[in-house]
Backbone as CSV, one residue per row, in Angstrom:
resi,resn,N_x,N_y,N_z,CA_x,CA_y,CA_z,C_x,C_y,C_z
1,UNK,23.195,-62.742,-22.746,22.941,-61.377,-22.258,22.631,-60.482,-23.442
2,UNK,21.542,-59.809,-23.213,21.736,-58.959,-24.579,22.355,-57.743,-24.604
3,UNK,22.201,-56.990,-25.894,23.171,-55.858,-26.430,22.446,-54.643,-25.431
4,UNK,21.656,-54.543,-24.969,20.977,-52.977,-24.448,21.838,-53.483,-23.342
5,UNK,21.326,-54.486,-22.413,21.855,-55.005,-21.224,23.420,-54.603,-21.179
6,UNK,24.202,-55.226,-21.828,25.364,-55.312,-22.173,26.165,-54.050,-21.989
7,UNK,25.321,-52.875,-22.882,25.887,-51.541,-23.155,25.624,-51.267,-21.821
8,UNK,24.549,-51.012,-20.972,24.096,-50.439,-19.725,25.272,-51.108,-18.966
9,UNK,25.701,-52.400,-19.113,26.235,-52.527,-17.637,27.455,-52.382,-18.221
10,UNK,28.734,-51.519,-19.847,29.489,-51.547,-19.608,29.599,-49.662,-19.408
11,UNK,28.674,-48.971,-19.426,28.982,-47.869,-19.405,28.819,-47.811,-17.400
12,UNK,28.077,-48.082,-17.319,27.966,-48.070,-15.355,29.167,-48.454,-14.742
13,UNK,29.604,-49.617,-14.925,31.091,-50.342,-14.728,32.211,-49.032,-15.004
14,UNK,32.754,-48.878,-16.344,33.286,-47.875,-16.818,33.070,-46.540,-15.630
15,UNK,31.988,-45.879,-15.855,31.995,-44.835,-14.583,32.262,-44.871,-13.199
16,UNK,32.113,-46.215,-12.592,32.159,-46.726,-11.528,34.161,-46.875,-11.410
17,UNK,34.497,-47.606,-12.462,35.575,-47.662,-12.226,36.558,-46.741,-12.394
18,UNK,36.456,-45.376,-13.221,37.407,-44.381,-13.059,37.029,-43.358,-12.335
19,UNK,35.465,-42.856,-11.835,35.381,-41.955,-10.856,36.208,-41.864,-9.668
20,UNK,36.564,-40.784,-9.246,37.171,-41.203,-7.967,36.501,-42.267,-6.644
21,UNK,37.174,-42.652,-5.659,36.954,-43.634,-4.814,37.994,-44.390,-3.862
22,UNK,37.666,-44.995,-3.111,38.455,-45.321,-2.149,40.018,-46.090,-2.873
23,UNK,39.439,-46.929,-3.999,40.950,-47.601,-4.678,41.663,-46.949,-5.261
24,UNK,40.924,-46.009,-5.914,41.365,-44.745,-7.098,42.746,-44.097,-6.231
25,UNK,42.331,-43.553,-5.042,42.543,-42.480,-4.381,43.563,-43.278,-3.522
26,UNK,43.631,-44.151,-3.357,44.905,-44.483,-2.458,45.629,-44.976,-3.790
27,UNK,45.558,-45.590,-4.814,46.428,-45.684,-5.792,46.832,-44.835,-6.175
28,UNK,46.463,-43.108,-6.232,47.145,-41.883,-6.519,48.159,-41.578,-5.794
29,UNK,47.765,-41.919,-4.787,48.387,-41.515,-3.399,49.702,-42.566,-3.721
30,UNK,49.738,-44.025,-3.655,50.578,-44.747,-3.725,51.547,-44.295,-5.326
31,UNK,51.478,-43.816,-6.034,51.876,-43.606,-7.191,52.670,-42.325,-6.936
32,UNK,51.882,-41.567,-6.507,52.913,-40.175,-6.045,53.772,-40.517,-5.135
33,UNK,53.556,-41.484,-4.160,54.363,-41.637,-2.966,56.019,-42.645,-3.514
34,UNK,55.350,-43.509,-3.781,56.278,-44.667,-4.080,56.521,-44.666,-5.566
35,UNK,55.881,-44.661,-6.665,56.050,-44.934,-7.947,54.901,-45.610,-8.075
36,UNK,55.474,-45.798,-9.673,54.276,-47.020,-10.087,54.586,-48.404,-9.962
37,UNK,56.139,-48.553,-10.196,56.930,-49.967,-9.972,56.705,-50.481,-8.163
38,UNK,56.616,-49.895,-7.182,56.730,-50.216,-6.378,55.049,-50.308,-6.144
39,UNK,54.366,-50.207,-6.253,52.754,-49.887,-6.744,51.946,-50.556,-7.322
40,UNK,52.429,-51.732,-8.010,52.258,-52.833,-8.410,51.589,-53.884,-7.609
41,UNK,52.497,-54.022,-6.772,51.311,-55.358,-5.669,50.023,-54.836,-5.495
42,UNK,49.639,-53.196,-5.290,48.974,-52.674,-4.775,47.909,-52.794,-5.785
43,UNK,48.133,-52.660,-6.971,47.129,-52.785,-8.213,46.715,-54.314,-8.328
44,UNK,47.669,-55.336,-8.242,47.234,-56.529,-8.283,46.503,-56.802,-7.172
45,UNK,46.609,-56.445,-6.555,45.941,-57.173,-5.063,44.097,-56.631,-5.327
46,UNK,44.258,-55.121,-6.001,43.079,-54.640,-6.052,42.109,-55.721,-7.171
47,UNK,42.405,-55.638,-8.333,42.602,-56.630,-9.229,41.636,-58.128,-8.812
48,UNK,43.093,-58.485,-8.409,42.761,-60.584,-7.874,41.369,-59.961,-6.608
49,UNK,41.703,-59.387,-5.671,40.352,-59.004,-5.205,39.275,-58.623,-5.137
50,UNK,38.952,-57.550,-6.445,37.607,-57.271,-6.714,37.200,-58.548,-7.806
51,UNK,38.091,-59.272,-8.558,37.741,-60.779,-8.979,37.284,-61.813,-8.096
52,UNK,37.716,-61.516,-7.350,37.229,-62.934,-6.494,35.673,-62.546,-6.014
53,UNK,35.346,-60.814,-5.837,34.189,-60.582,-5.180,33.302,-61.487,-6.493
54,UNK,33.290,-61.042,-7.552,32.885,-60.356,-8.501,32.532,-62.049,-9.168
55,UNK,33.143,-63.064,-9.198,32.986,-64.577,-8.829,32.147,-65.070,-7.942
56,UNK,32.724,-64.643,-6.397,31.401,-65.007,-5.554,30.392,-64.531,-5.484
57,UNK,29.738,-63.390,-6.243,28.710,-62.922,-6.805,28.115,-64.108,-7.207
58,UNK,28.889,-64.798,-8.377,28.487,-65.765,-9.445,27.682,-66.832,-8.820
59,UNK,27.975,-67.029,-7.882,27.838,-68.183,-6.827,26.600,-67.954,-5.892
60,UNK,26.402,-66.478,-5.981,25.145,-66.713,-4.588,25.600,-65.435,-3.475
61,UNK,26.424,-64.492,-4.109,27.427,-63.982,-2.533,26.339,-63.078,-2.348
62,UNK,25.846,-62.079,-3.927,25.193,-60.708,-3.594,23.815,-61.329,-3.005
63,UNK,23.451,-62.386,-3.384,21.608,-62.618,-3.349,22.179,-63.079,-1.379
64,UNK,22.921,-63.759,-0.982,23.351,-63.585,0.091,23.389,-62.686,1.344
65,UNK,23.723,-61.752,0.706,23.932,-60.364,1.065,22.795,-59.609,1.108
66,UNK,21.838,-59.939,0.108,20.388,-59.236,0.494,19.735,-60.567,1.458
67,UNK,19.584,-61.114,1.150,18.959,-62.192,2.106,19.293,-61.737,3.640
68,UNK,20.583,-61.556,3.988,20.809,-61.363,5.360,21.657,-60.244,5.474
69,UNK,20.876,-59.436,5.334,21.479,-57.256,5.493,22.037,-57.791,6.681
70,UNK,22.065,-58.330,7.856,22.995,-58.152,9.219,24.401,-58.207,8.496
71,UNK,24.978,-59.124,7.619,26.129,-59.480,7.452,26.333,-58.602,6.445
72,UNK,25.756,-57.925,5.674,26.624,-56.921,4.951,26.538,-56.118,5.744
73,UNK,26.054,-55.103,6.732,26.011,-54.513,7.895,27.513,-54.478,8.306
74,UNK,27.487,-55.552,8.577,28.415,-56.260,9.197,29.997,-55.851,8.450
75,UNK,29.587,-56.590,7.307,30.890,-56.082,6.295,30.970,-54.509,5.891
76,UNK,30.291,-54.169,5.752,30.131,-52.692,5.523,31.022,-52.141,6.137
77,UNK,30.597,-52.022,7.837,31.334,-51.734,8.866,32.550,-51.542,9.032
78,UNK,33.240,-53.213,8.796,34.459,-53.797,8.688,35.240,-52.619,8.024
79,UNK,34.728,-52.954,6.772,35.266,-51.603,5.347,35.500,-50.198,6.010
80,UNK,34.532,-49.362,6.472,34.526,-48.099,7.161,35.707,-48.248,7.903
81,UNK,35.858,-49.203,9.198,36.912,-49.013,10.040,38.184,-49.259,9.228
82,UNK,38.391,-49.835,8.280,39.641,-50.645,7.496,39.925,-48.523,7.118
83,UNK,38.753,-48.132,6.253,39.100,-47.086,5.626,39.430,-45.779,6.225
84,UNK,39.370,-46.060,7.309,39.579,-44.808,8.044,41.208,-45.184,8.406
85,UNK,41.410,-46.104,8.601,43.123,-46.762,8.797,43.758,-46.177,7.621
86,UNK,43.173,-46.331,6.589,43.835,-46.111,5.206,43.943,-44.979,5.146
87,UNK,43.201,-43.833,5.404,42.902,-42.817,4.966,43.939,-41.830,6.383
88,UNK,44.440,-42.513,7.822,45.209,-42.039,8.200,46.461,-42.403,7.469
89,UNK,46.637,-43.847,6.858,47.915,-43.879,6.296,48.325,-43.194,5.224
90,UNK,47.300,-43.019,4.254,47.672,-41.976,3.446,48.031,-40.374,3.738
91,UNK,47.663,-39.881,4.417,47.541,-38.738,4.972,48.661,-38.709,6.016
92,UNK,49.351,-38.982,6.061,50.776,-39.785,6.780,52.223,-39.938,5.892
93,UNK,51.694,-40.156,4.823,52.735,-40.904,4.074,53.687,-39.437,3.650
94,UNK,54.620,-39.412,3.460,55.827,-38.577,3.197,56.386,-39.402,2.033
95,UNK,57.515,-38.567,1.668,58.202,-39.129,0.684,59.610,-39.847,1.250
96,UNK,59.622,-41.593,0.772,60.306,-42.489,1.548,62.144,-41.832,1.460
97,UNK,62.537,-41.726,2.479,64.168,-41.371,2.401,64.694,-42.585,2.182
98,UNK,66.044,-42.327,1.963,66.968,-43.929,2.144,67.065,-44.571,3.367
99,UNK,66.735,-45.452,2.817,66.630,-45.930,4.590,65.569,-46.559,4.992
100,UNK,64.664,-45.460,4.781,63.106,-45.382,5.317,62.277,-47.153,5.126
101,UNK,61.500,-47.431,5.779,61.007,-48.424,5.413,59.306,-48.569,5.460
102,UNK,59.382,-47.314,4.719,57.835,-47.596,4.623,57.491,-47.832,3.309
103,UNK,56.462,-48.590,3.437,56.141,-49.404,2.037,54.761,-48.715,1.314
104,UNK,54.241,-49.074,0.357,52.801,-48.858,-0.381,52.172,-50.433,0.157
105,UNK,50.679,-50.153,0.121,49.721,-51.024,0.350,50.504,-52.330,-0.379
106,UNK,50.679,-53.457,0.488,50.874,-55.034,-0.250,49.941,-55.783,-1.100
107,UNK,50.635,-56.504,-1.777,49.190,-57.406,-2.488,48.045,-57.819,-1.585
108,UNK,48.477,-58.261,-0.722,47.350,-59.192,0.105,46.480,-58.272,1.382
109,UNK,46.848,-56.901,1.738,46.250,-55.622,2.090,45.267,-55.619,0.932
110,UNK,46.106,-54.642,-0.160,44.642,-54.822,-1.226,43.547,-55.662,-1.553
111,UNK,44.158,-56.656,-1.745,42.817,-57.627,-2.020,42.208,-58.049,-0.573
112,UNK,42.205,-57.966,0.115,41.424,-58.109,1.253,40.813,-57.156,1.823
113,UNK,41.229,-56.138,1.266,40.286,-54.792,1.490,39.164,-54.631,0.229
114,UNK,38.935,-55.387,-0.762,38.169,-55.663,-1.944,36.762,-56.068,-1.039
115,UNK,37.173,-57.220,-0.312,36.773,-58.514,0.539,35.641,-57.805,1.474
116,UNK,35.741,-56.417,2.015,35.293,-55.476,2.222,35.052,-54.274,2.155
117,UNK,34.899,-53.731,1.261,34.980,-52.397,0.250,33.848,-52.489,0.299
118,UNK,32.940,-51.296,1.103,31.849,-50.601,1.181,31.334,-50.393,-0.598
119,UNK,32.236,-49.962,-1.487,31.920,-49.717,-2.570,31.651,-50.911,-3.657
120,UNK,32.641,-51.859,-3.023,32.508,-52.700,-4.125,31.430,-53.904,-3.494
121,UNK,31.236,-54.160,-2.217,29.750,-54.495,-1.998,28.504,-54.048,-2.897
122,UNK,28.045,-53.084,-2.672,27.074,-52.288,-3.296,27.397,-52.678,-4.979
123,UNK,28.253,-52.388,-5.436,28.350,-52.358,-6.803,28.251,-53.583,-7.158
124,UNK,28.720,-54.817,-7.030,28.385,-55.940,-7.303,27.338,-56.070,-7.314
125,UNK,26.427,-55.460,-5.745,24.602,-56.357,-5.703,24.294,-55.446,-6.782
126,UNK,24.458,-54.551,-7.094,23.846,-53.575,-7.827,23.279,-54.076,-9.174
127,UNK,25.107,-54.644,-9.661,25.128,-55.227,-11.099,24.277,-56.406,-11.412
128,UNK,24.408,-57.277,-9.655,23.320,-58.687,-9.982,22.039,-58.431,-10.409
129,UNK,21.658,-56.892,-9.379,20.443,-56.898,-9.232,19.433,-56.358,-10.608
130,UNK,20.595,-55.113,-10.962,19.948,-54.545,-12.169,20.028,-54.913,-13.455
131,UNK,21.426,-55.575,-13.626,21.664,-56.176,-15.292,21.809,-57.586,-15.323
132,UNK,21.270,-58.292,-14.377,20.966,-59.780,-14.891,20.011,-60.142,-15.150
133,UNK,19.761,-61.223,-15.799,18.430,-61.456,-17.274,17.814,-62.594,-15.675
134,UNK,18.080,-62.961,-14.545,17.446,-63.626,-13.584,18.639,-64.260,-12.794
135,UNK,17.945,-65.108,-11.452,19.077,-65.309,-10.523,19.399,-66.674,-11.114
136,UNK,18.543,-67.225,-12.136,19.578,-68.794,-12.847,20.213,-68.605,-13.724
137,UNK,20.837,-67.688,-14.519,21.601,-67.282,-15.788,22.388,-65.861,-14.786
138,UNK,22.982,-65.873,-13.486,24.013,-65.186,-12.988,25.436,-65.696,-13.121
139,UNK,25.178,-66.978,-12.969,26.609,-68.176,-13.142,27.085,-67.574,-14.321
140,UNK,26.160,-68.527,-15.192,26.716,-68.072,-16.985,26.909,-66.616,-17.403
141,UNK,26.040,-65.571,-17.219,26.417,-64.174,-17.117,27.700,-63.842,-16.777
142,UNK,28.012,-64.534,-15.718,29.748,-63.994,-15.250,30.940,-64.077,-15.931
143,UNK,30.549,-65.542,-17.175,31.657,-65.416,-18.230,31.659,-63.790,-18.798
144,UNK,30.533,-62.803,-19.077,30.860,-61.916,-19.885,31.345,-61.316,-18.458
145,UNK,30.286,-60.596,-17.361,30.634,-59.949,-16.432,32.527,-59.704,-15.869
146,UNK,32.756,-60.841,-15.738,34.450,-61.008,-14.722,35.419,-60.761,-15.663
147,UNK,35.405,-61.067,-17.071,36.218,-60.137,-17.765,36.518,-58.719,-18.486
148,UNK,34.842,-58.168,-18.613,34.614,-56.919,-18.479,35.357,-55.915,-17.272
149,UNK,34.522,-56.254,-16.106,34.899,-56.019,-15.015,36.962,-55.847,-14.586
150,UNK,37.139,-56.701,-15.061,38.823,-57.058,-14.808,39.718,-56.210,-15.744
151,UNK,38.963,-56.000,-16.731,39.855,-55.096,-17.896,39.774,-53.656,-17.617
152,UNK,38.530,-53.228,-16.995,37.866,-51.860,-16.345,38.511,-51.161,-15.339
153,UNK,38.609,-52.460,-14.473,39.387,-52.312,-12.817,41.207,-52.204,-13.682
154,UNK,41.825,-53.104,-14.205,42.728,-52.749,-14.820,43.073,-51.453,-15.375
155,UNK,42.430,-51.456,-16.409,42.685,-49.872,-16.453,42.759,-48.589,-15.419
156,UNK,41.659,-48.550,-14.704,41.341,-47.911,-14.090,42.794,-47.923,-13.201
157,UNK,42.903,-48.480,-12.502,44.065,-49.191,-11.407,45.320,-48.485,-12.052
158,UNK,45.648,-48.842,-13.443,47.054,-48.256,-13.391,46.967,-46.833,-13.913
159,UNK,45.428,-46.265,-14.416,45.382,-44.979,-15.269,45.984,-43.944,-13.968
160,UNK,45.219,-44.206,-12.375,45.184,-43.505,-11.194,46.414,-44.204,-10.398
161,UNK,47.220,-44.939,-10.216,48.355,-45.105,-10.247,49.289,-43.957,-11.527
162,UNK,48.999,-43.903,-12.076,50.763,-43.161,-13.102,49.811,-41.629,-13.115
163,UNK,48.934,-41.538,-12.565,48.446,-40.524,-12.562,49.171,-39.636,-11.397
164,UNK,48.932,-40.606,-9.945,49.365,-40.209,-8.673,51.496,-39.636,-9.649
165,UNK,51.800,-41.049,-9.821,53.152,-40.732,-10.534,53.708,-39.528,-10.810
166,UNK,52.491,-38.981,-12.136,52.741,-38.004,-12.757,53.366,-36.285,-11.342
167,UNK,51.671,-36.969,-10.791,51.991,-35.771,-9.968,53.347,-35.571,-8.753
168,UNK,53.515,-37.000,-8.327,54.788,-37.188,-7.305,56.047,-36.319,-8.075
169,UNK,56.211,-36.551,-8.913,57.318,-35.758,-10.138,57.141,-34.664,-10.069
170,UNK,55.892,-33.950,-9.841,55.824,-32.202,-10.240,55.732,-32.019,-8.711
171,UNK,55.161,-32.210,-7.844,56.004,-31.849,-6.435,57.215,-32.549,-5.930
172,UNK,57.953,-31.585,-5.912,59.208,-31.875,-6.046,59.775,-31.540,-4.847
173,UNK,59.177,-30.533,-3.732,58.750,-30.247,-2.174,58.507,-31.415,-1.252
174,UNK,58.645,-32.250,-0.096,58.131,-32.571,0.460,56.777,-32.141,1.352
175,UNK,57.031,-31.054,1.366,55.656,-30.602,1.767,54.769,-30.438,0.815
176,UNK,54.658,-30.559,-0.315,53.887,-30.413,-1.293,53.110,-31.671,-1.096
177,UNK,54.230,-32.703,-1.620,53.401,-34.108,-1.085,53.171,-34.331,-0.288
178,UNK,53.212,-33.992,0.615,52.612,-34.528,2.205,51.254,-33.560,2.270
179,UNK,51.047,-32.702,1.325,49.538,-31.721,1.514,48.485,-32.921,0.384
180,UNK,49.873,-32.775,-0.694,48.801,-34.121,-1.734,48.193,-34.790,-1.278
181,UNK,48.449,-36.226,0.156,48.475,-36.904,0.262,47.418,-36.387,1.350
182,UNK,47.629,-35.371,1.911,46.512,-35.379,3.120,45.015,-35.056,2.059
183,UNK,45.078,-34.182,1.148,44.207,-34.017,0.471,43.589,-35.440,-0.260
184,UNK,44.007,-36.100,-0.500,43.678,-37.671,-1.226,43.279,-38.610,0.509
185,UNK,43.764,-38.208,1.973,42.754,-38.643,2.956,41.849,-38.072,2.677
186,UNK,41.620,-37.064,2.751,40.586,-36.290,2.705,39.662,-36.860,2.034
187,UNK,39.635,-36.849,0.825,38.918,-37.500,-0.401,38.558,-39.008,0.155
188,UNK,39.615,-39.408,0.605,39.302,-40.985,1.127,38.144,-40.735,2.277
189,UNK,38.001,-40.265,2.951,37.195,-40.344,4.245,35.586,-39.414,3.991
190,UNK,36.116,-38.741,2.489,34.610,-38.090,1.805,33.840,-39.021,1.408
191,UNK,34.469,-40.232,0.873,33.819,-41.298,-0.273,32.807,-41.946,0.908
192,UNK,32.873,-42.118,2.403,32.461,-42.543,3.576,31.166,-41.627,3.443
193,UNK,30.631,-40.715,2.941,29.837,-39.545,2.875,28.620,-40.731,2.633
194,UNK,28.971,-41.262,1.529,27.259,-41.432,0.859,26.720,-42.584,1.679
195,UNK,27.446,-43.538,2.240,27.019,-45.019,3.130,26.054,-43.858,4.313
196,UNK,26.548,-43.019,4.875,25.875,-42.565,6.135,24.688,-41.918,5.552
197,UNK,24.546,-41.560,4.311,23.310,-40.559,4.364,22.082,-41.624,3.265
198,UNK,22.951,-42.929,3.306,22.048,-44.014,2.474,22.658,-44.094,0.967
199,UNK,22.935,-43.400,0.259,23.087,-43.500,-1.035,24.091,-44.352,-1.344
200,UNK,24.428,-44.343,-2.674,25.567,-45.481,-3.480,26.971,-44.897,-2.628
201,UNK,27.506,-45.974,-2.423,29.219,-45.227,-1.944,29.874,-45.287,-3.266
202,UNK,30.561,-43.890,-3.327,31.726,-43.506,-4.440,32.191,-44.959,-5.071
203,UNK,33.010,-45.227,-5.864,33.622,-46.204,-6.631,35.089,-46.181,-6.335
């Protein structure tokens, strides 16, 4: 891969991965709500799941995916309805009492919401489409791609996790957080904005 290539797809990645967005924004949410310790599956799951997309890329998933628009259609969809679930649960969430048994997103929630992530569809074909040197050097490309990618999403993942944190600590109100949290639906069900009017969906 070369160095122009290289730089282009780590500054796109990079923006992609700390702008706000559907993972961002429920990891704030989960961070203010629960912590960061309890918040954890929620980052891994995001993690092992946008890896696995980001692999089956490697394989044939995105050229797939243009080949037969019904099934990303399809998945697209999936994602929208998943996110509108999310975006009531966030917008829901209170701060847990003793007792209480409500949890933050599980590992295996997260990563299966990767599996269909309106955003991270798009961004994958994106990356095949625009920064690979051709569709027979995508395999080998992915050695650099999937660890780039994984260190990005990492960061990103726990920067907006201890971020949400930070803020759970300074509202110190339950109603404070419960406005946070509707405001971060909010945001969640904005990122839905750009799929309907055609453009890139948020990150």
């Amino acid at each position: 891969m070369e160095i122009a290539a290289l730089t282009g797809l780590t500054l796109f990645a990079t923006v992609a991965a700390f702008t706000p967005g559907p993972n961002n924004v429920m990891l704030a949410s989960s961070g203010a709500t629960f912590g960061f310790r309890r918040s954890v599956p929620h980052i891994l799951g995001v993690i092992v799941g946008f890896g696995i997309m980001v692999l089956a890329s490697g394989f044939g998933f995105a050229a797939l995916l243009g080949t037969f628009p019904a099934i990303h259609a399809a998945m697209q969809m999936a994602g929208i309805v998943f996110l509108v679930y999310l975006a009531w649960k966030v917008g829901t969430a209170g701060r847990p009492a003793p007792g209480n048994r409500s949890t933050p997103l599980s590992f295996w929630q997260a990563a299966a919401f990767q599996l269909i992530n309106p955003k991270g569809l798009t961004l994958i074909a994106s990356i095949v489409a625009v920064f690979s040197s051709g569709p027979d050097n995508v395999s080998a490309e992915m050695r650099i791609w999937l660890p780039l990618l994984l260190i990005l999403t990492t960061c990103s993942a726990c920067t907006w996790c201890l971020f949400g944190r930070m803020i759970g600590r300074l509202l110190k109100a339950d109603i404070a957080l419960r406005r946070f949290n509707i405001f971060m639906a909010v945001l969640l069900l904005l990122s839905l904005v750009p799929i309907f009017i055609g453009a890139d969906p948020l990150p």
